[in-house]
Every structure is written in C-alpha cells, then in structure tokens.
VOGU-3710 file (C-alpha; in Angstrom, 3 decimals, decimal comma):
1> xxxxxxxxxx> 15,189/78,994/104,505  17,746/76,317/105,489  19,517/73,960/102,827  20,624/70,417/102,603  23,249/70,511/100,087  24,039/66,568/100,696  21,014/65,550/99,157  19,400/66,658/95,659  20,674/66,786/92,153  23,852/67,916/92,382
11> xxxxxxxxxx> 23,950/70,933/89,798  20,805/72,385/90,347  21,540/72,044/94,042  24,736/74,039/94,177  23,411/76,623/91,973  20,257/77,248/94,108  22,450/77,766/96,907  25,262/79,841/94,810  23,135/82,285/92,739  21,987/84,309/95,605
21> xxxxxxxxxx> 25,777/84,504/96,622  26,745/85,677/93,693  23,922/88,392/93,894  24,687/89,161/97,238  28,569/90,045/96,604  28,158/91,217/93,343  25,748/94,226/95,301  29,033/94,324/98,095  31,389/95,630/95,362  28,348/98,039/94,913
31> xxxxxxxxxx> 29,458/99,607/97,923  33,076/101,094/96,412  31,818/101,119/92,530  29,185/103,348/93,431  31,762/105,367/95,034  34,531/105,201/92,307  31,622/106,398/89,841  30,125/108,821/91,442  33,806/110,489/92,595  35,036/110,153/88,985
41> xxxxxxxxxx> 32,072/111,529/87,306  31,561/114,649/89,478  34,861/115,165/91,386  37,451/114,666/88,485  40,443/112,309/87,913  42,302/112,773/91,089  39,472/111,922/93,279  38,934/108,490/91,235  42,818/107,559/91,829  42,393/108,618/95,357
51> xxxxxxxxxx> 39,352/106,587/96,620  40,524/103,908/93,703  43,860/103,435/95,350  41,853/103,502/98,750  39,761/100,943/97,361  42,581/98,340/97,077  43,921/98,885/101,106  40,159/98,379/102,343  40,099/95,156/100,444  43,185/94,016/102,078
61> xxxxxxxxxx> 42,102/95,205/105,245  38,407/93,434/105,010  39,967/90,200/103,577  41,118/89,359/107,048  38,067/89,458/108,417  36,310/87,869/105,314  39,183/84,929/105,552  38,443/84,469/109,457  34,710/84,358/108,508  34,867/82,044/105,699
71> xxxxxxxxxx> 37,564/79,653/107,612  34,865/79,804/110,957  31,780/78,847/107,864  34,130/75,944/106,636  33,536/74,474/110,417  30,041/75,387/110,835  29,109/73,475/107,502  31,082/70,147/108,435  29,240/70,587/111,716  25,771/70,606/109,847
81> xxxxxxxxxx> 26,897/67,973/107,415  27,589/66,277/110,543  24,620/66,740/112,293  26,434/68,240/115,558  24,513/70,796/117,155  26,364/70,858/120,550  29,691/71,503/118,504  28,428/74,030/116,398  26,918/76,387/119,266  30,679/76,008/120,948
91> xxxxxxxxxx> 32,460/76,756/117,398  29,983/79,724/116,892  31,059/81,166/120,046  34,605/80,519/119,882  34,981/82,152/116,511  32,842/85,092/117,706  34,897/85,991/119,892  38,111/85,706/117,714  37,015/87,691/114,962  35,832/90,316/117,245
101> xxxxxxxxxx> 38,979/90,194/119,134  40,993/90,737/115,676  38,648/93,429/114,653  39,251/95,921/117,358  43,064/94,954/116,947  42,957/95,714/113,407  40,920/99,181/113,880  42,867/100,560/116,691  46,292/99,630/114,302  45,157/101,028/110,873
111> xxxxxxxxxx> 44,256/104,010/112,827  47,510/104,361/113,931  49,396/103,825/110,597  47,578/105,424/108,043  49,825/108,104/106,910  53,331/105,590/106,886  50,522/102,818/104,763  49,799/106,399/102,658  53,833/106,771/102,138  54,116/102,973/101,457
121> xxxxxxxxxx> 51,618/103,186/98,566  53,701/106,229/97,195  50,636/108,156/96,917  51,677/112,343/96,895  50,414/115,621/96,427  46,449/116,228/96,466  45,922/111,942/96,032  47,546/111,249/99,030  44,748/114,177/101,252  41,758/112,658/99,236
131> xxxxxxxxxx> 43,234/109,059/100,437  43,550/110,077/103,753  40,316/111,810/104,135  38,445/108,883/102,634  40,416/106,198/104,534  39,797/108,181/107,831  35,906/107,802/107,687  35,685/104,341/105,587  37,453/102,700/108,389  34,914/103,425/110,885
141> xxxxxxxxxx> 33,130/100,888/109,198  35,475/97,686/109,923  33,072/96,940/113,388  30,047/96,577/110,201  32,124/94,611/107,744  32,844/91,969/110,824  29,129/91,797/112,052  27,951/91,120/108,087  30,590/88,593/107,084  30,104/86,868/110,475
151> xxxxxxxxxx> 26,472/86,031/110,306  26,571/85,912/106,582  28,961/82,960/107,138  26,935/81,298/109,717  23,456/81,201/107,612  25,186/80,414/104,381  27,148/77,454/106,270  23,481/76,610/107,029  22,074/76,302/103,278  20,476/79,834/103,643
161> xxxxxxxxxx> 22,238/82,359/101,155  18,970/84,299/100,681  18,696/86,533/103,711  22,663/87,921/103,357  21,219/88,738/99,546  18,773/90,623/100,839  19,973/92,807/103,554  23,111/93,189/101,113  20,440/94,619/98,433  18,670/97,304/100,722
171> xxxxxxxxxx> 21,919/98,291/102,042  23,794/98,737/98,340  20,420/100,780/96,902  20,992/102,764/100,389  24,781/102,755/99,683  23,847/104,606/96,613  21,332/107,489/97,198  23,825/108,166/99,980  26,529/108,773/97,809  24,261/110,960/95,532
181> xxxxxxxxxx> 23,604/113,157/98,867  26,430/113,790/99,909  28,355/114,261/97,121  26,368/116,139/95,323  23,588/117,977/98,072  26,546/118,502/100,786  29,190/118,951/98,395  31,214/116,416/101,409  33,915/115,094/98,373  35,681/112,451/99,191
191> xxxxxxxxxx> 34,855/111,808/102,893  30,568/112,080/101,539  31,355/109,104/99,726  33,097/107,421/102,364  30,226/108,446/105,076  27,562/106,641/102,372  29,280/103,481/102,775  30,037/103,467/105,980  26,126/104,148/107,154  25,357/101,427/104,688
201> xxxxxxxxxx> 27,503/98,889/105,872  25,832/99,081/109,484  22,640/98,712/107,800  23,635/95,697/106,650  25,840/94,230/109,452  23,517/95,313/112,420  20,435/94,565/109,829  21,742/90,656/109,646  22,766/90,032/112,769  19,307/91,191/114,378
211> xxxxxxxxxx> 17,865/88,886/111,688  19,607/86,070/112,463  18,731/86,040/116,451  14,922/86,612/115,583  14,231/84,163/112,898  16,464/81,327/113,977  15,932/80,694/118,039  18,533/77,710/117,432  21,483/80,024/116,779  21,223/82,067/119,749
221> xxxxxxxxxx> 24,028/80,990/121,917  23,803/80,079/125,584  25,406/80,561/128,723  27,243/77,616/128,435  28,517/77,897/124,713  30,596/80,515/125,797  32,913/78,969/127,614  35,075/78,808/125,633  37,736/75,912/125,550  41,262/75,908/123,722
231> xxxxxxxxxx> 40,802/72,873/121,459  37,464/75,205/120,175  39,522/77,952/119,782  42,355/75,821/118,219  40,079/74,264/115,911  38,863/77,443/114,706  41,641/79,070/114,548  42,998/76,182/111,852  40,615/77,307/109,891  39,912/80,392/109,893
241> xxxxxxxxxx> 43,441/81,970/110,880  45,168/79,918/107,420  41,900/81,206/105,514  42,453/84,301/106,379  46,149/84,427/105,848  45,315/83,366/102,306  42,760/86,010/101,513  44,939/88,643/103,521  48,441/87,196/101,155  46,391/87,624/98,235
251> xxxxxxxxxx> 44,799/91,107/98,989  48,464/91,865/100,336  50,042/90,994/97,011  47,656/93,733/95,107  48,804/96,144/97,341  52,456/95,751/96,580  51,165/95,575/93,278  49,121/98,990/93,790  52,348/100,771/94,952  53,996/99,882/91,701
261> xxxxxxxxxx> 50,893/101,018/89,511  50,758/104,355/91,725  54,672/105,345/90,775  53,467/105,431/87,048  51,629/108,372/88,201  47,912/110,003/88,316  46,513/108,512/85,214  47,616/105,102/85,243  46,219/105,348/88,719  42,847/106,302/87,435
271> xxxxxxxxxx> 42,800/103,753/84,418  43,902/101,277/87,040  41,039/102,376/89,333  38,685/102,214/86,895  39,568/98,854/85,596  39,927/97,267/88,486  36,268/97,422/89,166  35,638/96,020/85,866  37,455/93,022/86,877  36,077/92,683/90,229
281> xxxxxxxxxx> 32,755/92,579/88,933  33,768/90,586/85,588  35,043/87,617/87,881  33,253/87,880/91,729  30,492/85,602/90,719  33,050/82,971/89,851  34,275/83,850/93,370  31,349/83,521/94,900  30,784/80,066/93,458  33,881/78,726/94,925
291> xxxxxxxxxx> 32,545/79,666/98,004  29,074/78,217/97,336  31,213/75,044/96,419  33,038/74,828/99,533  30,294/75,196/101,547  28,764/71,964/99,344  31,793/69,660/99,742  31,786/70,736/103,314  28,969/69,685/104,160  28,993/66,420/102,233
301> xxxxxxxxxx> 32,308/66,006/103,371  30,905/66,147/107,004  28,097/63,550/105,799  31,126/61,507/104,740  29,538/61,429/100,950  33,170/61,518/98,904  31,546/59,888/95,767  28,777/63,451/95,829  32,374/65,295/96,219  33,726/64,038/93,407
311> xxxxxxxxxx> 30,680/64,394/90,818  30,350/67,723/92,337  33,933/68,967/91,365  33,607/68,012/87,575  30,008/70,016/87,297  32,004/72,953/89,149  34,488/73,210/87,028  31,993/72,916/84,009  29,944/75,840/85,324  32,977/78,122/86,336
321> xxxxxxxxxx> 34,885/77,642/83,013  31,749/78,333/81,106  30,536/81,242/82,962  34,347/82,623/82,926  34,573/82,371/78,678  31,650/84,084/78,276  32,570/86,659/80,477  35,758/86,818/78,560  34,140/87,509/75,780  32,166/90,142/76,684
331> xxxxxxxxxx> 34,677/92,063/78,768  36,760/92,114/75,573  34,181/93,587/73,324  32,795/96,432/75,621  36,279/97,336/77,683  36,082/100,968/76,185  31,980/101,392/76,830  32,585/99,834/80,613  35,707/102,331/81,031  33,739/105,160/80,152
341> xxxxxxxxxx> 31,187/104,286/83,237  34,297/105,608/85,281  36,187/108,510/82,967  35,275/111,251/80,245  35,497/110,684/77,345  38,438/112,708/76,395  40,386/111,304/78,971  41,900/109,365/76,524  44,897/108,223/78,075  42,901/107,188/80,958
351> xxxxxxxxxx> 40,620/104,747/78,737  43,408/103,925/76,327  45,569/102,478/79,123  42,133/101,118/80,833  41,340/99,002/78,109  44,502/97,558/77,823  44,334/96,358/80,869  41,128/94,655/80,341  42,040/93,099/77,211  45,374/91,075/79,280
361> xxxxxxxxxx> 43,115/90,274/82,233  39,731/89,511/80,352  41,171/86,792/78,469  42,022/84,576/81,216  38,956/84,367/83,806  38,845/80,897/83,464  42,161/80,815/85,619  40,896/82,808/88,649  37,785/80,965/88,352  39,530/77,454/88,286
371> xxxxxxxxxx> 41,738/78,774/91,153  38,493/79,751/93,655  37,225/76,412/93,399  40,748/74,932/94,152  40,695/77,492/97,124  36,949/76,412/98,449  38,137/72,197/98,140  41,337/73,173/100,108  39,133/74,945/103,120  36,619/72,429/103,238
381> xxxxxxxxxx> 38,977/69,162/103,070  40,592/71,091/105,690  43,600/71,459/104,134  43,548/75,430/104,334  47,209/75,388/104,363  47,032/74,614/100,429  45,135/77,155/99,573  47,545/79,711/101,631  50,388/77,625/99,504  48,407/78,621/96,048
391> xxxxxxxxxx> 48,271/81,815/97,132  51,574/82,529/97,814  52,447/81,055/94,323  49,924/83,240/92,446  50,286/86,490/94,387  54,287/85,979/94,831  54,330/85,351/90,747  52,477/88,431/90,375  54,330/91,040/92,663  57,955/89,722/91,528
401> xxxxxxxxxx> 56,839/89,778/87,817  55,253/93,088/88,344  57,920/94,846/89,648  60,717/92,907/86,691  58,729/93,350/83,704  57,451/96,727/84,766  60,860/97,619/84,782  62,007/97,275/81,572  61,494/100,510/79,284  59,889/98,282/76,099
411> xxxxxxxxxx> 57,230/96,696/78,716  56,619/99,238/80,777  53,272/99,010/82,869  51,478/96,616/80,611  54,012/93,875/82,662  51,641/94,564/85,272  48,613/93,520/83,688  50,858/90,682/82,394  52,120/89,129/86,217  48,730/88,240/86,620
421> xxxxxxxxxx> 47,230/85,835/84,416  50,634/84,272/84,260  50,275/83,832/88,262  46,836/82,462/88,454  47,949/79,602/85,864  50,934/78,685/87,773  48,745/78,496/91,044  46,399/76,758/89,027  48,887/73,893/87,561  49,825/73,430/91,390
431> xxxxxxxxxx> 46,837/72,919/92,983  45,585/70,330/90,237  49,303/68,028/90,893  48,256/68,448/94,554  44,770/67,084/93,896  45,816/64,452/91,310  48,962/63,197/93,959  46,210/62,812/96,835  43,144/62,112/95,499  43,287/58,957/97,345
441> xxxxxxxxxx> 43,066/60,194/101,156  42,157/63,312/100,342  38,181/63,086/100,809  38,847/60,878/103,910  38,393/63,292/107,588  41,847/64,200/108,851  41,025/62,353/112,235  40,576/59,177/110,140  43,844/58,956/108,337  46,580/57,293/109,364
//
C-alpha cells in the first residue's frame, strides 16, 4: 500500500497515513517498557534505575540514526511529491551507505567508552554493574535499529506506514515473551532483558528490510544507483546530518539531564525511570504525527501545492493540541495507578516523587506536541537547520535550568521536572516568530528563491 498524500481531504488524509505511525512507535517504546516492567516488578528497585538510566543513553544513541533516517525520508518524499524516480534510487543509495557508514562508527565507539559514559552519568555501586551488563548486550542491537529505521523511512516517505506497523507489532509481542523467558525461566537479570530486545529488534529490522525488496521490485537499487556522486551525498547529508544533530542535541540534553537526576540518588532514579516511560508513551503519538506531517508537506511541497501546506498546518495543530489536552488530562488523574505499573506499592517515595513528576510534565503536552510539528515543517521546507536551532533552545533551557533550580535547597529536584515545560514553550514561541517572519518564501523550493 502506497499513498498520495497531495491529493484527498486533507484531515482524513494525514490521519490515515499517521495512525499506523503512531501504532507503530507507540509498540517501539514497547521494546524498553516491557523491560523497565518486567526488571522492576521481579528484580527490585536497583535493577529499574539501572536499565531506566540505560534506557535514556540508548535513546541518545538511536536518535542519531533515527535523525539520519528521518532527514534521508524528508528527501525521498520531495522526490515522490516530485515524481523523480531516477533521483530517488541515487538518494536511496547515497543515504544507505551513510547511515551504515555512521552505524559501525557509532558501535565500534560506544563499545569503547562505556565505562567513562557509565562515570559521566554518575551511576555507582551495584547500578552502575546492572548498567553495564545491560548496555553491553543492548548495543549489539544498533546494526537492527539502523536496518528498521532505514526502510521504515523509505516506505513511509512512500505513503505506506502500514507494513513498519506491522513488523513493529510481531516484533514488540516477541520483545515481550522474551523478556518473560529470560528473566524469569533463565533467571539472566539484567542482560535477559537486554538479550529479548536485542533478538527482537533483528526481527524487525531484518523482517522489514526483506519485505521491502520482495513486495516493491521498484526499490531495489541497481548497479548504477550506487555510484554514488558528492552532490547525492551532499544533498543527503543536509538533511539528514542537521536532522540528526537535532534529534541527537535533544536526546543529548536528557542525558545531561539524567546525570543530574542520578546524583539525587537510587530512588529518584527509579521514580525518574518509571516516569519517564509514562511520558514517552503519554506524548510519542504526538511525535509520531509530526512526522506523519512532515512527510505530508513534503510531499506537497515537492508537488509545489503551498496553498494544501498551509490548510494542512492549521488542521495539525488542531489535532495535536487536542489529542495533547486530553492526554493531559488523563495523565494527571491516573499518575499514581500508571506509577504503580513500574514500583510496589510501598515504595512510596518512589511513587510519591513519580507522580510529581507527572503532574509538572502532564500539564503541558500541548508544547512538545506544538514543537514536533514545528520540527517536521522545518525538515520538510528544508530548513533542518531550524529545527536543530529549536532544539538547542529547548534542550539548552532545560539542562541550564536543571542544573540552577535543582540547586537550590527549597527546589530541589522538582526544578528538574520544572526546566522542561518551560523549555519546550520557549522553543515553541521561536519557531512560530520564525514562521510568522517568513511565511512569505518559506513554502517556495530553496533552488527557486532568490
């Protein structure tokens, strides 16, 4: 199933191709959930901070390759809008070969430095084995994260976010009963959980990729597409490479903000855990539709249809805000029920400072969501340099106010959970100026301005 998202009422159009997204990456964060539950319900507190904290250096690490995915799907989509098969083979190619190339870089390195990224994240005593032993098998599974992301990118710059869903859904149910083997049949801790994801992930990235060169003959790539030329690579790399700085800045900035969290020791580490998932899954399908979004004005921005752009922003931001109030809501009613997924009961210090958390960050979804749409128009105007410049503001905002407000005795750690709503506004004020100052040229293909 292909998709034409330049034709077709608009609404019903985007959320066709955006539903199955969301699905699809809302059953990725299955992958670590079902890890953080399973660890914190049958291997006790220490084991949650540990694969928690673990949690937050994967999604740093994966970022990169998701950002060099998503930057190489911005391309692909302007080169369907476009109609340009000829260009599309050669950009296929060319980013193949870069995110493969930064793959085996990024393996061989966090390899390497794991135990000075352990000391960086100030994680000590028993935390800082589990971490290791965890981190040591999960990243085995980089190679899987870049084969998924890849093709996912390809057949979802293509209109087709069904068959990512679906290999994403066998792999997560897989993911699971894994997790319940080893953990609890092999007694392997830490590392069983890792070893469940890992398999999984190569279900789905070998799964998909096998897909894709069966059921569509017109991806497979040539002899001649791979000859690569620099202007391909170039061209790529302007997308993907500032993409991928911005997801890697903003996955960056949690980190700095995980090695404050982590010096207000073990159980602040757990809550944050804990929470943290809660939040991931609260706001990823808002995520999700930014992407679905970009992909739209992509392609209609390759078709050269600015006035479908426009309409297609204001029923975006409709459907984000929305989706992010009610989700708001919700997350504010049931914080202590959805912390006790992760922690005992009488763990109360765990859930007390868990809930807290989700009462500052649940109340202000709307400005994440508004800020992943601003994120998927910056990409697919190609202008990916704005979205690294929103970043930047919302992640810098966070780690400085993190680490001040943190600081100050009558604050303490709830000026954490404070840096970040406060960030994602500021970001969010930026971007709008930005759009409001440009609006003019902005829809307009950079080759055709002036």
């Amino acid at each position: 199933m292909q998709g034409d998202l330049t034709k077709g009422p608009i609404t019903s159009t985007m959320l066709r191709f955006a539903l199955p997204m969301m699905a699809g990456n809302l059953l990725q964060q299955c992958y670590n959930v079902a890890d953080t539950l399973i660890v914190g319900q049958y291997l006790g507190s220490d084991a949650l901070a540990a694969v928690g904290s673990a949690y937050t250096l994967m999604t740093f690490l994966t970022s990169i390759l998701l950002g060099l995915c998503m930057g190489s799907g911005a391309v692909f989509s302007i080169c369907q809008g476009a109609g340009d098969e000829k260009k599309l083979h050669s950009s296929m190619a060319a980013s193949f070969l870069l995110v493969a190339a930064v793959t085996l870089a990024l393996n061989g390195a966090v390899f390497l430095l794991l135990d000075p990224i352990l000391l960086f994240l100030q994680a000590e005593g028993v935390v800082y084995t589990m971490m290791r032993e965890y981190l040591w098998v999960i990243f085995w599974g980089l190679a899987a994260t870049f084969l998924y992301n890849y093709f996912a990118s390809l057949l979802r710059a293509l209109g087709n976010s069904v068959a990512p869903l679906l290999f994403l859904a066998v792999s997560a149910v897989l993911n699971i009963i894994l997790d319940l083997v080893f953990v609890l049949v092999f007694r392997r801790g830490v590392a069983g959980a890792a070893e469940a994801t890992v398999l999984s992930q190569y279900v789905s990235g070998v799964g998909l990729a096998l897909y894709t060169w069966v059921r569509f003959p017109r991806l497979r790539l040539r002899r001649s597409d791979c000859r690569v030329r620099l202007e391909q690579v170039r061209e790529i790399a302007q997308f993907s490479v500032l993409t991928s700085v911005q997801q890697s800045v903003m996955n960056f900035g949690i980190l700095m903000v995980q090695g404050r969290v982590n010096s207000f020791g073990p159980p602040v580490m757990a809550a944050f855990a804990a929470a943290v998932k809660i939040d991931s899954f609260a706001y990823m399908p808002v995520q999700d539709f930014g992407n679905a979004f970009s992909t739209f004005v992509a392609q209609n921005y390759g078709a050269g249809k600015a006035a479908r752009i426009r309409k297609g922003i204001r029923r975006a931001v409709g459907l984000s805000v929305g989706f992010c109030l009610a989700v708001s809501a919700a997350v504010w009613i049931f914080a202590r029920p959805l912390m006790l997924l992760f922690v005992k009961p009488w763990e109360t210090e765990i859930l007390a400072i868990g809930v807290q958390y989700l009462h500052v960050e649940g109340a202000f979804y709307w400005g994440i969501g508004c800020l992943f749409l601003l994120y998927g128009l910056y990409r697919a105007l190609e202008r990916p340099g704005m979205s690294v410049v929103l970043t930047v503001i919302s992640l810098g905002t966070r780690v400085v106010l993190a680490y001040a407000l943190s600081a100050i005795p009558a604050i303490g750690v709830v000026g954490i959970w404070w840096s970040v709503p406060i960030g994602w506004l500021l970001a969010d004020g930026t971007g709008l100026l930005y759009y409001r100052l440009r609006q003019e040229t902005l829809f307009a293909k950079r080759k055709d301005v002036p």
